[in-house]
N, C-alpha and C positions, 0 to 999 in steps of 0.2 A: 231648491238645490241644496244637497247637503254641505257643510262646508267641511274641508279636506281636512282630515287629522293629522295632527301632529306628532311630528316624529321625537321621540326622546332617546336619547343613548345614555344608558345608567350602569352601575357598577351594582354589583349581586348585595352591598352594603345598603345602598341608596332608594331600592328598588321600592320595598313596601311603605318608606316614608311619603316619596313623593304619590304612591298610590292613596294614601291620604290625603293628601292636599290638591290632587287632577281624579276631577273623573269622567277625560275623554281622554284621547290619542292614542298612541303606541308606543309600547315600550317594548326596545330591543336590550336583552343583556347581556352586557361583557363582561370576559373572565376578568378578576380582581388579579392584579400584578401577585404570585405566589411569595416577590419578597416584605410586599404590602403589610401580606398575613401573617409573615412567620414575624415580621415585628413589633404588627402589632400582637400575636399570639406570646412575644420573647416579653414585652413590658406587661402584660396581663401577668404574666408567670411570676415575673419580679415584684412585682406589685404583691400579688399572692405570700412568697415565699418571705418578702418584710412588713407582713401583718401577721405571721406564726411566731411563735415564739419559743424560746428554744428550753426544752425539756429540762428539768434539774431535778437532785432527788432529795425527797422528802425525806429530810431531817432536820433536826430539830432547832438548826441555826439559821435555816429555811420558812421556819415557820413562829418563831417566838414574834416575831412582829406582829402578824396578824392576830396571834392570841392576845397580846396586851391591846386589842383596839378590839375585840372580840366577846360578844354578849356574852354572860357571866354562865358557864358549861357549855358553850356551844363553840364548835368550827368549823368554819365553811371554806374549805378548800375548793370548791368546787369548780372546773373546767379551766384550772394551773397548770394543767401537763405534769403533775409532778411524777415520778418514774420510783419504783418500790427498792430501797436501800438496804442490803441484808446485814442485818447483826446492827442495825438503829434502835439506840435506846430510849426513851421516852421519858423521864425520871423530872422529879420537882414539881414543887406545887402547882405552875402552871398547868402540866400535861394532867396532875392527878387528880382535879376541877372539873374536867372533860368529861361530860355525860352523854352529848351528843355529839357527832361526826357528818356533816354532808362532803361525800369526796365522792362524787360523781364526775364523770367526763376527767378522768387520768388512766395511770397505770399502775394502780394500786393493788394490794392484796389485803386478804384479812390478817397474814401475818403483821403486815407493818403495823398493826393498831395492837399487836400482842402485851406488848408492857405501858397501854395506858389502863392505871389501874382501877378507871370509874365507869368505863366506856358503856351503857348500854344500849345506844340506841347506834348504828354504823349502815351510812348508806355507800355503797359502789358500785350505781348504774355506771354502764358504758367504762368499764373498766379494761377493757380485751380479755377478761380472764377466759377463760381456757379448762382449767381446772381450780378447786379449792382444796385447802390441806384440814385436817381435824382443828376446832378451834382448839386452840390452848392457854397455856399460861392464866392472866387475868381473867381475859376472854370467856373464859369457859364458868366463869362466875359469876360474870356480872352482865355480858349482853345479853340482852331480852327480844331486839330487834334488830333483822337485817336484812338487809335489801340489795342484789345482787340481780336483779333484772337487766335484759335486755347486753347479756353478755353471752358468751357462748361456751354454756356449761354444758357438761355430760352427768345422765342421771344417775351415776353413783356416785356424784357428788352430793347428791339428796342425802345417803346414808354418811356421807363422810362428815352432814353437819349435824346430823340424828343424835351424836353421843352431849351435845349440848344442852345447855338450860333453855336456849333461844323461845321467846313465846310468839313469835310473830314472826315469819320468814314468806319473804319475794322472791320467787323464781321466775317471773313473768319474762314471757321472750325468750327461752334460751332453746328453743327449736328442741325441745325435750319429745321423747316419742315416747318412752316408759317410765314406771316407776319401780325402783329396781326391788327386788323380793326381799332382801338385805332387812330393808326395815320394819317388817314382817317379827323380827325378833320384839320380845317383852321391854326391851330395854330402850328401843327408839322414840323422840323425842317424846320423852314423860310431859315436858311442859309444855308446849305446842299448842296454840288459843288459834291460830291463824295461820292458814296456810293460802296462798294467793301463786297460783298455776297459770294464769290466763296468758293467752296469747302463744301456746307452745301445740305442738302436732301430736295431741296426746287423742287415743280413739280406743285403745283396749278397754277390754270390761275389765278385763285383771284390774286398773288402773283402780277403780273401785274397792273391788276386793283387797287389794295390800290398803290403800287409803282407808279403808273400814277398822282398821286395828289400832288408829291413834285415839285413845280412849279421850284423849282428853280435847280433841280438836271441835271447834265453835263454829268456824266460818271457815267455809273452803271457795275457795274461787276460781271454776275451771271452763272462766268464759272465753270464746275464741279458741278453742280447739277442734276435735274433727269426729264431736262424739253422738253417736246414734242414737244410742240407747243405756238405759242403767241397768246392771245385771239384779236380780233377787239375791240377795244375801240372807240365807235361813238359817237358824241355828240347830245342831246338830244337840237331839239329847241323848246321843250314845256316839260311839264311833263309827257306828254304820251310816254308811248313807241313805238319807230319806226321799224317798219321790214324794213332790209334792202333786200329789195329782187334783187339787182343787186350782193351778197356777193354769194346766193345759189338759185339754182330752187327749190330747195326740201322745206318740209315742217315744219315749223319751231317750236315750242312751247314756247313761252315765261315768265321767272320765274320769279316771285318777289324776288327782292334782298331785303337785311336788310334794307337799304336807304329806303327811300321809295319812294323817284323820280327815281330810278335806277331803271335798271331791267340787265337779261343778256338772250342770246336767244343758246342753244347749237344744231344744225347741225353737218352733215355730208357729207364732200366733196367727190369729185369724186374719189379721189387716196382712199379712204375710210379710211381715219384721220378725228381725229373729231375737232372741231374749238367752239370756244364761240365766241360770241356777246355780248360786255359788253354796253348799254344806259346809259352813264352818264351823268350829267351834268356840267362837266370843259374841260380845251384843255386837251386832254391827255399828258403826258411827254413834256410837250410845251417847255421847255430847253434843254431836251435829244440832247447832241450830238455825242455820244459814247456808245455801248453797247456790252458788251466779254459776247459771249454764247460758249465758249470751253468748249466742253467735254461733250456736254450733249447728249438727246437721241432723237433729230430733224432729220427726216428721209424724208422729201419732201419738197420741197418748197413753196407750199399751209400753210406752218406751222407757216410761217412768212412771210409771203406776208403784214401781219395786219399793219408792221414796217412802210410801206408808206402813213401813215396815222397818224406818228408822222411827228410834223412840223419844227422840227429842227434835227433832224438825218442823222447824215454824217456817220458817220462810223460803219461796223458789223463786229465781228469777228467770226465764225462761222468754226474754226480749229478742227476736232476729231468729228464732226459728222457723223451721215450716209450720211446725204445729201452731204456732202463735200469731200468724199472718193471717191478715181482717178475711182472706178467700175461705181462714179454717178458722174464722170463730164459731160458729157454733160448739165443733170437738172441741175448741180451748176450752170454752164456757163451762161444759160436760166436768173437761179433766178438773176445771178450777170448782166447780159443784163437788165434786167427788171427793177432792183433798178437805175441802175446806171441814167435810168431814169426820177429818181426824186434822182437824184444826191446825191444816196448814197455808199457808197465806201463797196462793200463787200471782208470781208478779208478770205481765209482760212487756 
């Protein structure tokens, strides 16, 4: 004969603990008192609201303390709260020592670093920016690197920091969908070694095409985005536009781009992916020697075959695709056979 189970009365708090510690009876559960919760929900708050701490703005009699206890050009502001003060000047030896900046986790801007006169290297993750303004002042002389990821920029903020010297720039996370035509001009970032895009809703082939114009760019990073396929970028030796008809048999139609020596031509390959044809007239990615496509949505190797037609491309990462998943190694193996060809190192 079974022996009778036990009856428990528990509160909805109570419930999965003692489910732990019994594994027979029954359990009936009752509503928790609503004044129970709203107090203990009123001391969790309070609790909360005096472990925050309260906002102040970065100036300069804010911050001389930590600079005098502070490794010699470096400060580390970082996850202060401090709030951006307009017309803060930065002046004296201390501030003019500054060669690096961590000011991540506040509410800072690139402005506020304007009159430190050594600054080149300036981080502002998780800053809430929104927008950025043209660097200027010192800025525009001396920083080399900047890191403005994981805020929520809009992509002609891309051209607004183009007129800088900047040789290393983070946009990573900032929910970017384009790359604005803007920097398409002769005169956007001349000095530009790194460009790091990853993590943003970027999927045009345009995206390429403008990206193809930074003569001087080394490593691009445009892993975690939503991108298919890489367009052909062919150079144009007249103004006319060229069919390239060793690329497709098929038929082609060709569309005038905004340039107007440019054109691009879109087909359809035989795996039935569709491909562009951009006619431009510069080398494309002529420094390219590095480029991270983790994470995206590239599913044949006809998708990026266009890559061997940049003239300085050694390395591909292509980790968390379809094409690269152990069901399509063999087509990897192919695509990595083929590149390796024209002596490019495919990673995945």
């Amino acid at each position: 004969m079974m022996p009778r189970g036990k009856r428990f009365v528990l509160k909805e708090s109570e419930l999965e603990e003692h489910k732990k510690k019994s594994s027979f009876g029954h359990w009936v559960l009752v509503k928790e008192c609503d004044e129970n919760r709203r107090k203990n929900n009123s001391e969790s708050s309070k609790a909360g609201c005096c472990s925050r701490k309260t906002p102040q703005g970065f100036a300069a009699k804010n911050i001389t303390q930590i600079l005098n206890g502070a490794t010699e050009g470096f400060l580390n502001v970082s996850g202060k709260g401090y709030l951006h003060v307009n017309g803060e000047n930065f002046t004296g030896e201390l501030f003019d020592r500054i060669n690096t900046v961590n000011a991540d986790d506040n509410q800072l801007r690139i402005a506020t670093f304007n009159t430190f006169k050594s600054l080149r290297r300036l981080s502002l993750r998780r800053n809430r920016l929104k927008s950025v303004d043209q660097i200027g002042r010192h800025l525009d002389e001396t920083l080399v690197r900047l890191d403005v990821s994981e805020n929520n920029l809009n992509p002609y903020d891309l051209y607004r920091l183009s007129a800088s010297k900047i040789k290393e720039l983070h946009l990573s996370a900032n929910n970017l969908t384009t790359i604005p035509e803007e920097i398409l001009d002769d005169h956007c970032f001349l000095s530009l070694e790194l460009l790091n895009l990853s993590d943003n809703c970027l999927a045009c082939p345009q995206t390429f095409y403008i990206l193809s114009t930074l003569h001087n760019l080394h490593e691009l990073n445009l892993s975690g985005n939503q991108i298919s396929f890489i367009p052909y970028l062919v150079t144009l030796a007249t103004k006319k536009s060229l069919d390239i008809e060793n690329i497709s048999g098929k038929n082609k139609k060709t569309i005038n781009h905004k340039k107007e020596t440019d054109g691009f031509t879109k087909h359809q390959n035989e795996d039935n992916t569709n491909s562009f044809v951009y006619h431009v007239q510069h080398i494309p990615f002529v420094s390219l020697k590095a480029i991270n496509l983790t994470n995206n949505l590239i599913t044949s190797s006809s998708s990026v075959l266009s890559m061997i037609c940049w003239p300085s491309l050694k390395n591909v990462i292509l980790t968390a695709n379809i094409i690269s998943s152990n069901k399509n190694i063999l087509k990897y193996n192919k695509l990595k056979s083929t590149l390796s060809v024209y002596e490019i190192k495919l990673t995945r």
